[in-house]
C-alpha positions in Angstrom: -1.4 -44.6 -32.1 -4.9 -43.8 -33.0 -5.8 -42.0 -36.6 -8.6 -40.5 -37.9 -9.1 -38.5 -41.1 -12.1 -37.0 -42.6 -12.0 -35.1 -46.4 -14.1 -32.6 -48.3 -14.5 -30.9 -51.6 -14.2 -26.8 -50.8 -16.1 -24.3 -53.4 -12.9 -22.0 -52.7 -9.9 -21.0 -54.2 -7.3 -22.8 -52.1 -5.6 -19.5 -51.0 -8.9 -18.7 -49.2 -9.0 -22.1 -47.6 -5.2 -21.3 -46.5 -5.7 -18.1 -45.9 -8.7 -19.7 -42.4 -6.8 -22.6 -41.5 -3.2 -21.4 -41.1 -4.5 -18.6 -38.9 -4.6 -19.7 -35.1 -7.1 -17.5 -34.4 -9.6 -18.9 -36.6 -9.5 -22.5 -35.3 -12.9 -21.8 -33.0 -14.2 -20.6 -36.3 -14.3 -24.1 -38.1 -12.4 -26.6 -35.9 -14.9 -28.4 -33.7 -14.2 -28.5 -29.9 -11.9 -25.5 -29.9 -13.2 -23.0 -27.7 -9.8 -20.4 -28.5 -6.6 -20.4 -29.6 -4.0 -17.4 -29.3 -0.5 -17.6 -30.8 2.1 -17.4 -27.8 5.2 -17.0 -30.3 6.4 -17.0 -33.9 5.1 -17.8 -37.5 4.6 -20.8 -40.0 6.6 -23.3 -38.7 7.8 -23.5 -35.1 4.4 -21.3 -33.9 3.6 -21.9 -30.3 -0.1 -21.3 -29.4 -2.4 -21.8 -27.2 -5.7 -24.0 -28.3 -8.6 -23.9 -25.5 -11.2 -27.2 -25.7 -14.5 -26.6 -25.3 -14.2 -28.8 -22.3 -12.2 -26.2 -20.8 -8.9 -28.3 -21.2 -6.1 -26.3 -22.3 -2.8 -27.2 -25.1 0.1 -25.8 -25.7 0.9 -26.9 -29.7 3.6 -26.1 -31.7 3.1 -26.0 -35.4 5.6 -29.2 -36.7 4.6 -28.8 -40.1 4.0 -25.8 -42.4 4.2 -25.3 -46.2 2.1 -22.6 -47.4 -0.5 -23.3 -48.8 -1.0 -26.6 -49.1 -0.1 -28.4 -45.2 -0.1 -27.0 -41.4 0.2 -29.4 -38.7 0.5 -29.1 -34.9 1.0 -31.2 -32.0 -0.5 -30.6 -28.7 0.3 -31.5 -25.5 -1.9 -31.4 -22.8 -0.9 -28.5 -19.6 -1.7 -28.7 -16.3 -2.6 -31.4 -13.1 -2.9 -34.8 -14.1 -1.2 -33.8 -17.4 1.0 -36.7 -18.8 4.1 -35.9 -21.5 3.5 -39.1 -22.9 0.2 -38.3 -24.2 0.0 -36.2 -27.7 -2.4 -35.3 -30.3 -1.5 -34.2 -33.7 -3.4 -32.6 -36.0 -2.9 -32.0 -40.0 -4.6 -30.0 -42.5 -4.0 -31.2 -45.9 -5.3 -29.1 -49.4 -5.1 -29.7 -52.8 -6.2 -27.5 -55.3 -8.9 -29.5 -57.3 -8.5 -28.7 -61.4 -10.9 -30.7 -62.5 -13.7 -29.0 -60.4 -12.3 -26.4 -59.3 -12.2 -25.6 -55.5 -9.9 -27.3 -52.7 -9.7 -31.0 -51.6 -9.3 -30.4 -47.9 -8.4 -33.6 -45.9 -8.1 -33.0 -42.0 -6.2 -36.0 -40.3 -6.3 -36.5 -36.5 -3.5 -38.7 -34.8 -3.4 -39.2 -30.9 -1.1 -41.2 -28.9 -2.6 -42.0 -25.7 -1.4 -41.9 -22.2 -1.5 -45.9 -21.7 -3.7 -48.8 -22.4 -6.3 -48.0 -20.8 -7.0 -44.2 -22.5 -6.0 -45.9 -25.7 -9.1 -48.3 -25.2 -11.4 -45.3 -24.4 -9.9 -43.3 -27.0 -10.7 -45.9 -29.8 -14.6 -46.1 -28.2 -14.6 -42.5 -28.5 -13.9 -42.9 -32.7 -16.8 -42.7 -34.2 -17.2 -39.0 -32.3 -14.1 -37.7 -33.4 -14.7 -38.8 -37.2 -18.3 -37.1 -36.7 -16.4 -34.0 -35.0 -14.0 -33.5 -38.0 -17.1 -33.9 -40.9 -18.7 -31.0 -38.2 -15.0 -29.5 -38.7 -15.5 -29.6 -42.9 -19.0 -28.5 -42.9 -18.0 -25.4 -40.8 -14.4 -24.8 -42.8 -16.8 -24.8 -46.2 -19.1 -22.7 -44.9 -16.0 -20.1 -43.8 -13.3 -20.4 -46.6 -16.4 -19.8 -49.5 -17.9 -16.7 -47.2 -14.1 -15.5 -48.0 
């Protein structure tokens, strides 16, 4: 298992911070390497969607954790040739609503679980990207949520 998490202070109420993140079709607003996403079935917890990379790559993810409006979290699985069940990625959005300052305390946490050793080794050379790509992810998520 492999886990990254980035945070950030949010000049927004933490309803409008919510109100981006929970909402699938927003992820290739503020969420960096997500070309689309599309929501095949349901709401809040149990959602299936679809979430496109930029690479092209495509996941099928189904939310696995959901209280409004302080935590979603999905896990994606990757579809197609070469895909391998084994290998999962999960992704949480965590926010607090900040009463000393005001704003939101949004912590984004990125855990993967390779397909074998030797992903797992490229995986953890690739760290220092996917830490920069979730600060990208904050920067773009504060920019949104205090646009409203």
């Amino acid at each position: 298992m492999i886990l990254v998490e980035r945070s950030a202070h949010v000049m927004a109420p933490i309803e409008a911070v919510w109100d981006v993140v929970q909402r699938a079709e927003q992820l290739p607003a503020w969420l960096a390497g997500v070309r689309a996403a599309e929501v095949l079935s349901g709401e809040g917890f149990g959602r299936r969607q679809l979430v496109q990379a930029g690479r092209g790559a495509a996941h099928e993810a189904e939310v696995i954790a959901y209280q409004e409006p302080t935590l979603i979290g999905w896990r994606e699985r990757a579809k197609g040739a070469g895909a391998r069940a084994e290998a999962r990625t999960e992704i949480y959005v965590q926010l607090t609503a900040d009463e000393e300052e005001g704003g939101t305390i949004v912590r984004l946490i990125v855990v993967r679980w390779p397909a074998g050793p030797a992903k797992a080794a490229l995986l953890r050379l690739g760290l220092r990207r996917v830490g920069a790509d979730l600060e990208d992810s904050l920067a773009r998520l504060t920019d949104l949520a205090a646009v409203g």
